[in-house]
N, C-alpha and C positions, 0 to 999 in steps of 0.2 A: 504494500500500500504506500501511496506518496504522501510524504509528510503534511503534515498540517499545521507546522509550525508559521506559530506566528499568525493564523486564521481567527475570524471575531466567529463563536457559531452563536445563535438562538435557539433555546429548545422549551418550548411551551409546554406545560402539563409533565415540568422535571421534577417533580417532588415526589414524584411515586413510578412503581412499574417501567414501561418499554423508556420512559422519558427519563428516570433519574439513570439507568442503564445507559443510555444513549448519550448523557451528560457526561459521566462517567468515562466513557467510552474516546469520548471527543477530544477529552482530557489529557487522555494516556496518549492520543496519537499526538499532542501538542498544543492542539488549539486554544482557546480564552473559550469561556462560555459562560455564558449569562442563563440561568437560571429561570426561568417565569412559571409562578404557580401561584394560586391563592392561599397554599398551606405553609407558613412562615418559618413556623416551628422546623416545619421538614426540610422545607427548598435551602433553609439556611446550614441543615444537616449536610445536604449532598455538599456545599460548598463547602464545608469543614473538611468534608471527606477527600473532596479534590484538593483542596491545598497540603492535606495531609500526603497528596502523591505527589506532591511538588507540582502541581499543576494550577493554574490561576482561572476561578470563578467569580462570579457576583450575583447574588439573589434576588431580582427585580418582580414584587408580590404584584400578581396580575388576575385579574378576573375577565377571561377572552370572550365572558358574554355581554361585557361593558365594551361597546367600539369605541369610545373615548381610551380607555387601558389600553386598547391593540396601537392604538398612534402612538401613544406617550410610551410604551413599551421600545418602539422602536428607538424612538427619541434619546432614551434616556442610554439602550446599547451605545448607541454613537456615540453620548455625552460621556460615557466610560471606557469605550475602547475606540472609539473614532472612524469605524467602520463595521460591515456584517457582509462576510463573506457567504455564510450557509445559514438554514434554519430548518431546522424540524419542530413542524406543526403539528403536534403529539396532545397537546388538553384534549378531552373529552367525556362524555358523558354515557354511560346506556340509558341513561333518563329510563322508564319504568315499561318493563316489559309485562305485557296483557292485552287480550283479545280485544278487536279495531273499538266493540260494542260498549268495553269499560273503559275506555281511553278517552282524553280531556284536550281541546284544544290549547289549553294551558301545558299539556303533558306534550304536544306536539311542537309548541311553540320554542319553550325550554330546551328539547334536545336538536332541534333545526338549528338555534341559536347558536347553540354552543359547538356543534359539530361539523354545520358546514357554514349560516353564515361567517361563523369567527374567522374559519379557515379561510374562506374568503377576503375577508379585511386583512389577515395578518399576510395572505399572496400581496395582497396592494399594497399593503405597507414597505414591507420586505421588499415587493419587486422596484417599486422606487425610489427605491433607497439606494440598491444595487445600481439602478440606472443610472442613478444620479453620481457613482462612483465611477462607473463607466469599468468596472474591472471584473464583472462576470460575477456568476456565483451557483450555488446549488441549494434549492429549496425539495426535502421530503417530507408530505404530509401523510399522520397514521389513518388508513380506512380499515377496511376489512374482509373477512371472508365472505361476512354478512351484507356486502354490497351486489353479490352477485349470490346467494347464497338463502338461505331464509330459517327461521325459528316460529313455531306458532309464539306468537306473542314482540313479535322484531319488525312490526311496521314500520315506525317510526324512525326507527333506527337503521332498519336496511335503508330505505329512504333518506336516512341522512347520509350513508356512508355511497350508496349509491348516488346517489348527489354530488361527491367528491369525485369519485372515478370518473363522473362524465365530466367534471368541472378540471381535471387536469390536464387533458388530451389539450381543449383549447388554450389552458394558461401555458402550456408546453410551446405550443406553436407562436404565441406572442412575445414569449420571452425568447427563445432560441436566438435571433438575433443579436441579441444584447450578451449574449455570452452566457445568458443562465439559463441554470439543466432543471427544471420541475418534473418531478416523481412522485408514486404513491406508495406506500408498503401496506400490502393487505395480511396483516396476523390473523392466522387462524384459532386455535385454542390455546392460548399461554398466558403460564402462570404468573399473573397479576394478582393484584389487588381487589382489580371491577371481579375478576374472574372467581374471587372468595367470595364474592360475596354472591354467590350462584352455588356453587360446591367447594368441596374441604380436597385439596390434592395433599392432606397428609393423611388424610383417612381412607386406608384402601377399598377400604367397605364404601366407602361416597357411590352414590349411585349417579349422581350427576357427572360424575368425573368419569368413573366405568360404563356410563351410556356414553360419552365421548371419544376413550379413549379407545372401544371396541369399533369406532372408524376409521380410527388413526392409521396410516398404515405404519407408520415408523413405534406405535402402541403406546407413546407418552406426551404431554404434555409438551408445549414448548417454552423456550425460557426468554426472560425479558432482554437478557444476553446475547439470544443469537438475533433476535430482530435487532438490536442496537449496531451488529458486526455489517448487516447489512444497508440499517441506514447512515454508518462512516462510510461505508464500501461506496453509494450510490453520491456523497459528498464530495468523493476523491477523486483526483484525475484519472485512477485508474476505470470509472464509470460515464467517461469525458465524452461518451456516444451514445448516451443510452437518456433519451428525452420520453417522457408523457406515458409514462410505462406503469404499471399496474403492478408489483409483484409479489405474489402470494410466500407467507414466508409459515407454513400449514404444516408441515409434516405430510403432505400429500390428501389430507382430507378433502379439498373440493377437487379433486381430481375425477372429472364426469364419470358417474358408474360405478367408481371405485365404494362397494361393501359388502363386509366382513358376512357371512352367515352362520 
């Protein structure tokens, strides 16, 4: 992998799961990263953690369903490291999973907000900002399996993540130009946090976890780790050709056809 020394990254929804992973991650390969989460306590932990590996972070408390936070979020990377090379748009929500009939447009409202409009603002924000460096850059936002995929009870939410997928093809194509590479990473089941609080992966007995893991073809769970190795991978030059792309990081689970009897 090519260095990323000396790189500003942003990584939204860093205080937990695939994003303090991915912070983490950014870290070790050299870059500055800016922190953004609502949860203080935590985003201010990962930063302890990185400068504990001799790596240099900063914790910028952000709420991405406030579009006033997604500007001044930008604003204020600049104001601390003077530039933003990459960003992973990683916040997100499953907002409440249940049939279309007990669902609220309050509940609809809530996870469109947080999932795809934010995504949305923080591409504008982000992309001109980059533009306005004129020095390229790479933006990954987290969708899902669930965008081409479905759960009884996952309207809302395939519909937000489905949302994204179609929304990257075109921010792909408008930014290519300018030197920057917009991508998607679709996780399929890994162990998170959102993902505990659905089933226990330290209980073998979870039945949520063993209805899952009996699709998997690889039979476990995946980890916040290996989605983070992909989205450094799709930051770095060594991904310098690979625009508007979708890509499933599952353990082979939506792979059409593909179950277990």
């Amino acid at each position: 992998m090519s260095t990323l020394n000396n790189k500003v990254v942003l990584v939204t929804g860093g205080s937990s799961g695939m994003g303090r992973a991915a912070a983490v991650q950014f870290a070790k390969q050299g870059a500055k990263v800016v922190v953004a989460a609502r949860r203080e306590a935590e985003g201010n932990a990962i930063v302890k953690q990185i400068r504990q590996l001799e790596g240099e972070a900063s914790f910028v408390k952000t709420d991405v369903s406030q579009p006033a936070e997604i500007e001044a979020l930008i604003q204020k990377t600049i104001a601390l490291y003077g530039q933003l090379d990459y960003a992973f748009n990683n916040a997100g929500t499953e907002g409440v999973f249940a049939p279309m009939t007990q669902l609220t447009e309050a509940n609809w409202d809530h996870t469109i907000t947080t999932n795809l409009k934010a995504v949305w603002l923080c591409l504008k924000y982000e992309i001109e900002q980059m533009i306005k460096q004129e020095t390229g850059g790479a933006i990954v936002n987290t969708s899902s399996w669930l965008a081409k995929g479905g759960l009884v009870g996952s309207t809302i939410y395939s519909a937000s993540k489905g949302g994204l997928d179609g929304m990257v093809r075109a921010a792909a194509l408008e930014c290519a130009q300018h030197g920057i590479r917009v991508n998607n990473v679709n996780p399929g089941i890994i162990d998170t946090e959102m993902f505990r609080r659905f089933g226990n992966p330290d209980d073998p007995n979870d039945a949520v976890v063993q209805a899952f893991t009996h699709h998997i073809p690889v039979k476990r769970l995946g980890t916040t780790e290996e989605v983070a190795e992909v989205v450094v991978w799709l930051c770095s030059e060594a991904a310098a050709y690979i625009i508007g792309q979708t890509i499933a990081i599952d353990g082979g689970f939506a792979i059409p056809g593909f179950r277990v009897a």
